[in-house]
Biopython code that builds the backbone (N, CA, C, O; Angstrom):
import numpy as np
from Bio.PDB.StructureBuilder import StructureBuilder

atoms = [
    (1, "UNK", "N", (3.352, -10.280, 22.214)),
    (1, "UNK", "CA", (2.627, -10.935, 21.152)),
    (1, "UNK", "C", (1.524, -10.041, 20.597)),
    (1, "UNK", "O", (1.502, -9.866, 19.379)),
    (2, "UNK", "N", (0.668, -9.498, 21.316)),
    (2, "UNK", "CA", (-0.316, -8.389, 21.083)),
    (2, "UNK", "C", (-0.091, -7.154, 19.976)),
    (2, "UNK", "O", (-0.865, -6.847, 19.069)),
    (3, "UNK", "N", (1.169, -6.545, 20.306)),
    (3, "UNK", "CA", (2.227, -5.860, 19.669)),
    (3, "UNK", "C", (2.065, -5.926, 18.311)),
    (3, "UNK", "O", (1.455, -5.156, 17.570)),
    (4, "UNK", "N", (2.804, -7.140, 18.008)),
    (4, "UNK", "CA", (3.206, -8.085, 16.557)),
    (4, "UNK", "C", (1.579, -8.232, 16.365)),
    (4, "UNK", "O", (1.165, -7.363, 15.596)),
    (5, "UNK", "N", (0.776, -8.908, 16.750)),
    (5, "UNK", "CA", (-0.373, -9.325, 16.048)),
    (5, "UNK", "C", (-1.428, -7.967, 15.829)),
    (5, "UNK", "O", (-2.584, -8.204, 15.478)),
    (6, "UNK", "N", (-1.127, -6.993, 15.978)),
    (6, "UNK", "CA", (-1.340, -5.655, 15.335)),
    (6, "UNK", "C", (-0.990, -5.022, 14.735)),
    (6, "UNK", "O", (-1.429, -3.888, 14.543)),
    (7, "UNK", "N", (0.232, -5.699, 14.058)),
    (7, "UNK", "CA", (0.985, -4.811, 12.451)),
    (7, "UNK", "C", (0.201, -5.051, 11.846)),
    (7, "UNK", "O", (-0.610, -5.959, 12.024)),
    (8, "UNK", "N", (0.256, -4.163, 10.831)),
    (8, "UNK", "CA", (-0.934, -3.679, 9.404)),
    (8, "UNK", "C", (-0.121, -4.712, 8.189)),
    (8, "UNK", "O", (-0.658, -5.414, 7.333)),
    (9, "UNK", "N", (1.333, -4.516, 8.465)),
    (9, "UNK", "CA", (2.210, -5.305, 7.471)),
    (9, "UNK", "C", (3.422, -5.663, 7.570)),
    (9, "UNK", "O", (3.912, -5.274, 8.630)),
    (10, "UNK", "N", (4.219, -6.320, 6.829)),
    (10, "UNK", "CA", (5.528, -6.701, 7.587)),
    (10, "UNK", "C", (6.772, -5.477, 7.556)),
    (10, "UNK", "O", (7.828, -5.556, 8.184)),
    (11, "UNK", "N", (6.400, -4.450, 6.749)),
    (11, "UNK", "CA", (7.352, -3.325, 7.229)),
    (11, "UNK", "C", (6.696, -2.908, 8.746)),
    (11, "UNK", "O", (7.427, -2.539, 9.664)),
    (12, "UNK", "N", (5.471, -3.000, 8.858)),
    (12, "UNK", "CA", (5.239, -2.329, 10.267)),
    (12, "UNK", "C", (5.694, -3.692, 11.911)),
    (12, "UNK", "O", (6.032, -3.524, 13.083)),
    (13, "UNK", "N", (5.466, -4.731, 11.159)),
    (13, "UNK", "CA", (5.603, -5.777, 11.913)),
    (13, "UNK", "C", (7.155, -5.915, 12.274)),
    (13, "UNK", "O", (7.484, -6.463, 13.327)),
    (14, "UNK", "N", (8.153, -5.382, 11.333)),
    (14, "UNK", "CA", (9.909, -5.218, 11.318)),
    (14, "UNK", "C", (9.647, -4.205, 12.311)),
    (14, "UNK", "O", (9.929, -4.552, 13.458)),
    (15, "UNK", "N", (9.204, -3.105, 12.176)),
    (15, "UNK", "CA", (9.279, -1.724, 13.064)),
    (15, "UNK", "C", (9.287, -2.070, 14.516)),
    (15, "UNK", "O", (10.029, -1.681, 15.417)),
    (16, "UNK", "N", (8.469, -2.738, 14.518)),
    (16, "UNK", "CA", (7.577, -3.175, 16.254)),
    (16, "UNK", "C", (8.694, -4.089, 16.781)),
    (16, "UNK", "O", (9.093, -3.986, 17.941)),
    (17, "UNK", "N", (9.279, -5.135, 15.771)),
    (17, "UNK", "CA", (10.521, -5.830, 16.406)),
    (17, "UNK", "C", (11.869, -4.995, 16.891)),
    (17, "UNK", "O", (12.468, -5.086, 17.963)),
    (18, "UNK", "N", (12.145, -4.157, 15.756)),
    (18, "UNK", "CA", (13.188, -3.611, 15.851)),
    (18, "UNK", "C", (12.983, -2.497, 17.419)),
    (18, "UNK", "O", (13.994, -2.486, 18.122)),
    (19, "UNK", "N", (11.989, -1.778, 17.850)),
    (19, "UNK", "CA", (11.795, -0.410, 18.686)),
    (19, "UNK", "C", (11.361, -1.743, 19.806)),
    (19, "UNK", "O", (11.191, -1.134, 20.862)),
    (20, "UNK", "N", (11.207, -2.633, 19.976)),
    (20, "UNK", "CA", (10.970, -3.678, 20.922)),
    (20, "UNK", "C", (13.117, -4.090, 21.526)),
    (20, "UNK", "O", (13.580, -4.382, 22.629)),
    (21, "UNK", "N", (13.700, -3.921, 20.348)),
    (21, "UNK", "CA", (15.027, -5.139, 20.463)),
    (21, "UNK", "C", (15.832, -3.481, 21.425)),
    (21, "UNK", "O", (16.290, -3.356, 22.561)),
    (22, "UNK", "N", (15.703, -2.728, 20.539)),
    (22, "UNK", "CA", (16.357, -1.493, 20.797)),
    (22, "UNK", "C", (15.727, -0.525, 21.781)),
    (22, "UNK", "O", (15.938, 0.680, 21.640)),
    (23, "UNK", "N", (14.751, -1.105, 23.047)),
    (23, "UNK", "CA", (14.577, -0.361, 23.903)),
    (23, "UNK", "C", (14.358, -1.485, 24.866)),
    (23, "UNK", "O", (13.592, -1.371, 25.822)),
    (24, "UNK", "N", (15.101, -2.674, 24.582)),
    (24, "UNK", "CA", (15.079, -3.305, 25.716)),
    (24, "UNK", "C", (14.168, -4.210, 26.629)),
    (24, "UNK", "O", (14.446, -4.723, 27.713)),
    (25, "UNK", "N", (12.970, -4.266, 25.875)),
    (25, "UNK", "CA", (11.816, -4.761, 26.543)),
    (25, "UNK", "C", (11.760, -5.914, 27.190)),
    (25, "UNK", "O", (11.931, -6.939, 26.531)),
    (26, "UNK", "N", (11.574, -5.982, 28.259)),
    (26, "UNK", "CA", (11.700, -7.242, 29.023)),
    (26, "UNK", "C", (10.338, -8.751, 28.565)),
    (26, "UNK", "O", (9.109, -8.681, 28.604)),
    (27, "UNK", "N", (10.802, -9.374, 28.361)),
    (27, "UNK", "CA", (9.516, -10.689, 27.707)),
    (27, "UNK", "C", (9.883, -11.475, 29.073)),
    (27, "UNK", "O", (10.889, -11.838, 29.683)),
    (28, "UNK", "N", (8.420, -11.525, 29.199)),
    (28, "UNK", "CA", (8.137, -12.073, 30.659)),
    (28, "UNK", "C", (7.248, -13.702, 30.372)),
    (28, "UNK", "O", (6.110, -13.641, 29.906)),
    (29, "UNK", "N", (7.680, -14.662, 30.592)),
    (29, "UNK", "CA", (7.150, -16.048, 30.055)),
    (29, "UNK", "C", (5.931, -16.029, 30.737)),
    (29, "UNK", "O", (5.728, -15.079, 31.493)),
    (30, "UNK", "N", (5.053, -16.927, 30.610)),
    (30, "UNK", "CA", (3.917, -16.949, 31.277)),
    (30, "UNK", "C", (4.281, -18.787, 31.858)),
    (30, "UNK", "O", (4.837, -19.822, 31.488)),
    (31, "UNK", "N", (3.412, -18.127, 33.119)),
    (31, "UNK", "CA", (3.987, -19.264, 34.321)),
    (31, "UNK", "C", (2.223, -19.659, 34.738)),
    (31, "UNK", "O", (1.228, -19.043, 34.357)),
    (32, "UNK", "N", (2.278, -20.753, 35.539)),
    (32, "UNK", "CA", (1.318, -21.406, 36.406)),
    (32, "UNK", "C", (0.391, -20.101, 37.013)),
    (32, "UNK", "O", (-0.834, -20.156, 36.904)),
    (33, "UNK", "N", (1.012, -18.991, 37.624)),
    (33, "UNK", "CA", (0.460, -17.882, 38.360)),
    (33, "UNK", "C", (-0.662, -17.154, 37.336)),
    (33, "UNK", "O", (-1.860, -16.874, 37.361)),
    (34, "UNK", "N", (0.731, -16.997, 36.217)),
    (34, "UNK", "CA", (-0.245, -15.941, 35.375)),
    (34, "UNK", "C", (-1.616, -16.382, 34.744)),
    (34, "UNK", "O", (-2.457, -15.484, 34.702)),
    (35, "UNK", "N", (-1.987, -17.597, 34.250)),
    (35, "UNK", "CA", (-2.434, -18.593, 33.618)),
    (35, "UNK", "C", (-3.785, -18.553, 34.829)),
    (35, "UNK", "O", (-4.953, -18.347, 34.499)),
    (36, "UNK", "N", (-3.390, -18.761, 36.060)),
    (36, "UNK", "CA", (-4.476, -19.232, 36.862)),
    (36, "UNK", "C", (-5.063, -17.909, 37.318)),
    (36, "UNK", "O", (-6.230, -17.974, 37.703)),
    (37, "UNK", "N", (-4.446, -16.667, 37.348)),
    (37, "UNK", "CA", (-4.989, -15.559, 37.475)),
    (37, "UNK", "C", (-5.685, -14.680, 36.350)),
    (37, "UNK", "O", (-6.475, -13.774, 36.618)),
    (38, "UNK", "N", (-5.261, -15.087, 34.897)),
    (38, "UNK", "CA", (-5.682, -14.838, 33.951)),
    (38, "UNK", "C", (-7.359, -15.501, 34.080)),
    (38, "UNK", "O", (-8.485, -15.059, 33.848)),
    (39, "UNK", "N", (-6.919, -16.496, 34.468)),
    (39, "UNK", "CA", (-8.669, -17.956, 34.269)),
    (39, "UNK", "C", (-9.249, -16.978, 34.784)),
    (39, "UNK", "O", (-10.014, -16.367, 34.039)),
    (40, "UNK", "N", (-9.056, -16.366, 36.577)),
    (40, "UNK", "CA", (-10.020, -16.199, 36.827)),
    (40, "UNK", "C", (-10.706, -14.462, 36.112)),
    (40, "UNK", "O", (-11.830, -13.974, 36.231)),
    (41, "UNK", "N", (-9.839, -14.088, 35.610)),
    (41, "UNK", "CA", (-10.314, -12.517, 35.421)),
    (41, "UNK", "C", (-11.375, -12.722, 33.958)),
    (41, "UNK", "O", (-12.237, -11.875, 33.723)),
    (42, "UNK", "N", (-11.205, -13.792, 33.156)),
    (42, "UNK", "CA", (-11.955, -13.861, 32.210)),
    (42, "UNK", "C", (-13.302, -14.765, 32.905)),
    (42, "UNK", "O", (-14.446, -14.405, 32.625)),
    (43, "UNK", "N", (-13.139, -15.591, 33.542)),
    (43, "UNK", "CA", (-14.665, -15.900, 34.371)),
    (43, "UNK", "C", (-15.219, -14.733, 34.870)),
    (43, "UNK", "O", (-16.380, -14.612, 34.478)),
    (44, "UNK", "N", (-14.850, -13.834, 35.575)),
    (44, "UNK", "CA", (-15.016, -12.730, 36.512)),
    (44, "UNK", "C", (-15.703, -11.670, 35.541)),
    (44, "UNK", "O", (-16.860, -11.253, 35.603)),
    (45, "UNK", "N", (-14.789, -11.364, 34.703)),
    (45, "UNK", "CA", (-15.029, -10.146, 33.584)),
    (45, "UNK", "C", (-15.428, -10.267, 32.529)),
    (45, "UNK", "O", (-15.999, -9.276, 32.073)),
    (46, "UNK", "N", (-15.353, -11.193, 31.866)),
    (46, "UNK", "CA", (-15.655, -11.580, 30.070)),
    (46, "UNK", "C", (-17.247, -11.195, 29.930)),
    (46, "UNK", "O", (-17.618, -10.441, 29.031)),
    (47, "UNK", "N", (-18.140, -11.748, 30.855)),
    (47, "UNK", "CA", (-19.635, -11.086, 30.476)),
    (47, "UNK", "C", (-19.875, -10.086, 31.079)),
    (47, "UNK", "O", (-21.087, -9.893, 30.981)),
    (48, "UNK", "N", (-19.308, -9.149, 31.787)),
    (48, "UNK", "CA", (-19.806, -8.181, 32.148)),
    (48, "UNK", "C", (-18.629, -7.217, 31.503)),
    (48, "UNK", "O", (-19.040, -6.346, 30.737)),
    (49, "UNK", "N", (-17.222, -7.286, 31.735)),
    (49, "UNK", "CA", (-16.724, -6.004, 30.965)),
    (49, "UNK", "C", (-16.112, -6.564, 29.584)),
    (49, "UNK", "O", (-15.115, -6.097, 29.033)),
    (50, "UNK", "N", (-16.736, -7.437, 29.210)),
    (50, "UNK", "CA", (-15.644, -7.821, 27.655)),
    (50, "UNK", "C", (-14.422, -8.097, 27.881)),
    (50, "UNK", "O", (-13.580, -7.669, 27.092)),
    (51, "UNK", "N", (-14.083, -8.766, 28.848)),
    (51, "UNK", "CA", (-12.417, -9.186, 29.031)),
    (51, "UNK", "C", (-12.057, -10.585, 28.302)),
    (51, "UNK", "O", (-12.410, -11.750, 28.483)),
    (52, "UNK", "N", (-11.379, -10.074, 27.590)),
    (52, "UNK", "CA", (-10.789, -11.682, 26.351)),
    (52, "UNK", "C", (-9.597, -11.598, 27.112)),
    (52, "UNK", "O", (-9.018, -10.792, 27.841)),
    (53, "UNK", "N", (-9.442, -12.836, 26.622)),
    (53, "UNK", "CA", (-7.998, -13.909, 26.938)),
    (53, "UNK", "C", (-7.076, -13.270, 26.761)),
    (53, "UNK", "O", (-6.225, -13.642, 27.568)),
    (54, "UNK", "N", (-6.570, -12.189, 25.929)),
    (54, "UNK", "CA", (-5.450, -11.707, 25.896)),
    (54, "UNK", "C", (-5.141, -10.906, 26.452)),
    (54, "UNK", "O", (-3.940, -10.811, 26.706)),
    (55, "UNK", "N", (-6.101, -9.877, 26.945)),
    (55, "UNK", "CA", (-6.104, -8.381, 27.872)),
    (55, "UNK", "C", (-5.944, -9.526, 28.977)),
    (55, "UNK", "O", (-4.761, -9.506, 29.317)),
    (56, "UNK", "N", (-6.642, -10.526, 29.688)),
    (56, "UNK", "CA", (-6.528, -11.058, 30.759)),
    (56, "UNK", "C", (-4.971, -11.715, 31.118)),
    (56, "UNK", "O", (-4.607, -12.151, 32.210)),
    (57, "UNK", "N", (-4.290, -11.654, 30.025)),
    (57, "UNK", "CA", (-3.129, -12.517, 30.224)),
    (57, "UNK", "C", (-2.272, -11.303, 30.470)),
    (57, "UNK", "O", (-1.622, -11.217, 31.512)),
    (58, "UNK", "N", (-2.245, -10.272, 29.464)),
    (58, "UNK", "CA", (-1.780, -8.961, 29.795)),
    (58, "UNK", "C", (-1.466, -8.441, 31.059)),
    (58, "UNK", "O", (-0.307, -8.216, 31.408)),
    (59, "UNK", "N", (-2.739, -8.182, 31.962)),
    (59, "UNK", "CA", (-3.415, -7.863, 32.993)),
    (59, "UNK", "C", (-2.310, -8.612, 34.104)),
    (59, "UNK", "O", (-1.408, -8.097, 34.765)),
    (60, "UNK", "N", (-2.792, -10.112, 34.016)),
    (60, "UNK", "CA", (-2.532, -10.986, 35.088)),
    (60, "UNK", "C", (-0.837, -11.163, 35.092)),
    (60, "UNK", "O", (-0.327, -11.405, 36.186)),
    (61, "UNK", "N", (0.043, -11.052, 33.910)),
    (61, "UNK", "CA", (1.406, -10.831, 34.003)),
    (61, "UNK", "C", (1.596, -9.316, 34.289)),
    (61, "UNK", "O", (2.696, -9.170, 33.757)),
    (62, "UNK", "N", (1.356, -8.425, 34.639)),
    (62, "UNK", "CA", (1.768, -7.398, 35.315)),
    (62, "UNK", "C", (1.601, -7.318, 36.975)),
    (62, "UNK", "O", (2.285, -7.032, 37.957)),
    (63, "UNK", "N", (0.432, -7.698, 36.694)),
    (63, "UNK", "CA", (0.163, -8.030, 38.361)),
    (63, "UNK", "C", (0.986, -8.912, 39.182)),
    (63, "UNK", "O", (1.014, -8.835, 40.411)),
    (64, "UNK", "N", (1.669, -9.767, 38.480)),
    (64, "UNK", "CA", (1.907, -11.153, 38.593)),
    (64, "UNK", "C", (3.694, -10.829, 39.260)),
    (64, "UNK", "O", (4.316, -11.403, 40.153)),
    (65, "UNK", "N", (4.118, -9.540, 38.253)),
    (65, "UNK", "CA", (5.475, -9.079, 38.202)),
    (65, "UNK", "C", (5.569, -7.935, 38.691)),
    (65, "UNK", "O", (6.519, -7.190, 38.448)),
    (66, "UNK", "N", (4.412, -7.583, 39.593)),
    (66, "UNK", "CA", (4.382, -6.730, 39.994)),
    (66, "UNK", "C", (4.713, -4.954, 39.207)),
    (66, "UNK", "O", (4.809, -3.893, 39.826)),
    (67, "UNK", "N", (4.781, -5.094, 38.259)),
    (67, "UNK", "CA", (4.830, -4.532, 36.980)),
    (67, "UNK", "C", (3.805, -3.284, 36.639)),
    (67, "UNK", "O", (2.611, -3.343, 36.932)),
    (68, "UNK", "N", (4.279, -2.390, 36.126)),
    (68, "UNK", "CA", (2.990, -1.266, 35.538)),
    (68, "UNK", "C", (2.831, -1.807, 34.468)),
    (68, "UNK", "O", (3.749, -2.374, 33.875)),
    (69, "UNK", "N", (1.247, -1.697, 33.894)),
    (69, "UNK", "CA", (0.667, -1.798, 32.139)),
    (69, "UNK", "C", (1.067, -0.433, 31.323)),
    (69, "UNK", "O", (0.462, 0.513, 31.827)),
    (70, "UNK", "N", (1.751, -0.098, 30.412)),
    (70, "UNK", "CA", (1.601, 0.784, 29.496)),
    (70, "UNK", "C", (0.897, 0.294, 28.705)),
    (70, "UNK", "O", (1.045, -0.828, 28.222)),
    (71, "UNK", "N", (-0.280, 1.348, 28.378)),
    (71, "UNK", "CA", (-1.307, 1.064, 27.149)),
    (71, "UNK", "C", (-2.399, 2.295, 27.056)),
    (71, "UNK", "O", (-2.885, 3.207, 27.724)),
    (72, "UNK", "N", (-2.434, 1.742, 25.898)),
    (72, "UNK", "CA", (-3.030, 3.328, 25.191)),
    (72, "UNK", "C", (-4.841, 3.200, 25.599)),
    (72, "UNK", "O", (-5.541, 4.211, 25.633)),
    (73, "UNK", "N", (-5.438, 1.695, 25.903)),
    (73, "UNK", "CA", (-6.140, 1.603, 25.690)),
    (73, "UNK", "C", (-6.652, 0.573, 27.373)),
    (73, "UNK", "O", (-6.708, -0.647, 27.530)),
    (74, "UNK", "N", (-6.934, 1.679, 28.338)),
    (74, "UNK", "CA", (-7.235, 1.833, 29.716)),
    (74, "UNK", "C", (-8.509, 0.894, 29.915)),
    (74, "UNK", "O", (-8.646, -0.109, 30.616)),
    (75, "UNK", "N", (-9.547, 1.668, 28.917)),
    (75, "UNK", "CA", (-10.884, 0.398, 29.077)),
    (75, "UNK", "C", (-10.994, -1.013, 29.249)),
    (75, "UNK", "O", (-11.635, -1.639, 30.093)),
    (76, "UNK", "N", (-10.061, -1.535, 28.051)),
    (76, "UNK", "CA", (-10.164, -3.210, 28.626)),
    (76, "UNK", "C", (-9.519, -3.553, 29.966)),
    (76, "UNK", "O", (-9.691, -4.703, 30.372)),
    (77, "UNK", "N", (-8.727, -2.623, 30.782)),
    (77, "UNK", "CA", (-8.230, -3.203, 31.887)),
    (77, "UNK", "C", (-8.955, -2.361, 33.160)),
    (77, "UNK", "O", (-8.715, -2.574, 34.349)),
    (78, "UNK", "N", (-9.878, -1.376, 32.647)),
    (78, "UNK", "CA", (-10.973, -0.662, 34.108)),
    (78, "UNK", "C", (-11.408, -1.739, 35.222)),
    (78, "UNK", "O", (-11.912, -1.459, 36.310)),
    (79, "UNK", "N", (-11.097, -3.094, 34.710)),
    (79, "UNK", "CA", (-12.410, -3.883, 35.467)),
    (79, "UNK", "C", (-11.384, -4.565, 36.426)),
    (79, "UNK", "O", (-11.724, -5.207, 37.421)),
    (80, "UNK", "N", (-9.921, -4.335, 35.976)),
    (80, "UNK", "CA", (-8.984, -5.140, 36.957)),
    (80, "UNK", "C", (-8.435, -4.506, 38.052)),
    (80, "UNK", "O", (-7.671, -3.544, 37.965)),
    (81, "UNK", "N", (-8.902, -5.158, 39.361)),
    (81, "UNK", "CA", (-8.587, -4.162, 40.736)),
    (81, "UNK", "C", (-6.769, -4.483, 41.213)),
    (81, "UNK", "O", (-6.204, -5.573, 41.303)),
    (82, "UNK", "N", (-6.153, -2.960, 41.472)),
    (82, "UNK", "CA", (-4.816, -3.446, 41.712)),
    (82, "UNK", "C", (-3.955, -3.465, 41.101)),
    (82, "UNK", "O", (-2.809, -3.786, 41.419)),
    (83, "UNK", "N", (-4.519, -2.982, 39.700)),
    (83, "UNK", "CA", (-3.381, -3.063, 38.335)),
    (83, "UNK", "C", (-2.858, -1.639, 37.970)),
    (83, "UNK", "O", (-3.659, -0.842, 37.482)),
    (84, "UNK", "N", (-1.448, -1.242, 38.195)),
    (84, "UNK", "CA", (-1.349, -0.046, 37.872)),
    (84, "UNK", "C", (-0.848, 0.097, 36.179)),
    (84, "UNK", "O", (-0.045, -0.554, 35.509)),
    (85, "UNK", "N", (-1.856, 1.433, 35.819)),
    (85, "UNK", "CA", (-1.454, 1.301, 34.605)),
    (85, "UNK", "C", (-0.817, 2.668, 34.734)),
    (85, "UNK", "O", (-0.782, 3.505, 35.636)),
    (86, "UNK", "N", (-0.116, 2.558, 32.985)),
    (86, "UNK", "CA", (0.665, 4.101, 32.336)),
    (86, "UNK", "C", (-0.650, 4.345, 31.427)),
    (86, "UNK", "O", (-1.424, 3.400, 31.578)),
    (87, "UNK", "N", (-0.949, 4.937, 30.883)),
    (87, "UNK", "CA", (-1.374, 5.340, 30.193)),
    (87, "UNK", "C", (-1.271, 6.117, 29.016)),
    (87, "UNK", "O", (-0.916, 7.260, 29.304)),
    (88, "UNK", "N", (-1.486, 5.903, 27.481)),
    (88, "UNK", "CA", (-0.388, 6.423, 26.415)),
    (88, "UNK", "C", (-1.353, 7.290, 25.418)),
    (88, "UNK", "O", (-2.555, 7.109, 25.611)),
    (89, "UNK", "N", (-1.012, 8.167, 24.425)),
    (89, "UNK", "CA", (-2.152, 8.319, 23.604)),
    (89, "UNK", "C", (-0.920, 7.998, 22.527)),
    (89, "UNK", "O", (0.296, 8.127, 22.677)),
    (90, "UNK", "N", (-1.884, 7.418, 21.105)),
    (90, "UNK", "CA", (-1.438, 7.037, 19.960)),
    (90, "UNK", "C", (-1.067, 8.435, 18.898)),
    (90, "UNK", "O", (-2.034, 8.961, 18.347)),
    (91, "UNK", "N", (-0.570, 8.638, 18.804)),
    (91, "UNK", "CA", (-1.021, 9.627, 17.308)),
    (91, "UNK", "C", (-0.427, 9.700, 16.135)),
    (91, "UNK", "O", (-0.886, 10.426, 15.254)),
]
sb = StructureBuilder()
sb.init_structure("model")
sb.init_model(0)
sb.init_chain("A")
sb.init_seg("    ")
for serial, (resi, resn, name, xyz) in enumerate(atoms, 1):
    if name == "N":
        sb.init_residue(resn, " ", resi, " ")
    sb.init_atom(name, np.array(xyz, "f"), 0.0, 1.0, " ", f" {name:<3s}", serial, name[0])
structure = sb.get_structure()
């Protein structure tokens, strides 16, 4: 969802679907686990490292699936212990 709600426009918003359909990406539902582990990382983190609801949901379904984060953008998830990330640069 994060993905999509960062197209600039709907040719870029087609792009993100299409390199999403054609590499397979696994969509992982969000369950009872993720939801209650998400709660707590935004109580935990939101005033001290800026953790919003969506990095927290991010976060807490990888953990959840035991899963690596690919993301370009390491800072919003520094504050989560246990989470392995990839790490990407944009260019």
């Amino acid at each position: 969802m994060e993905l999509l709600q960062g197209a600039l426009n709907k040719q870029e918003l087609l792009g993100i679907k299409k390199f999403l359909e054609k590499s397979e990406t696994k969509i992982i539902p969000m369950n009872e686990e993720i939801t209650h582990r998400a709660m707590e990382y935004v109580e935990n983190y939101a005033l001290s490292d800026s953790m919003e609801l969506a990095d927290a949901l991010i976060a807490s379904t990888a953990i959840e699936n035991n899963e690596t984060l690919c993301t370009a953008n390491g800072k919003h998830y520094k504050c989560v212990p246990d989470l392995q990330m990839d790490l990407f640069k944009v260019e």
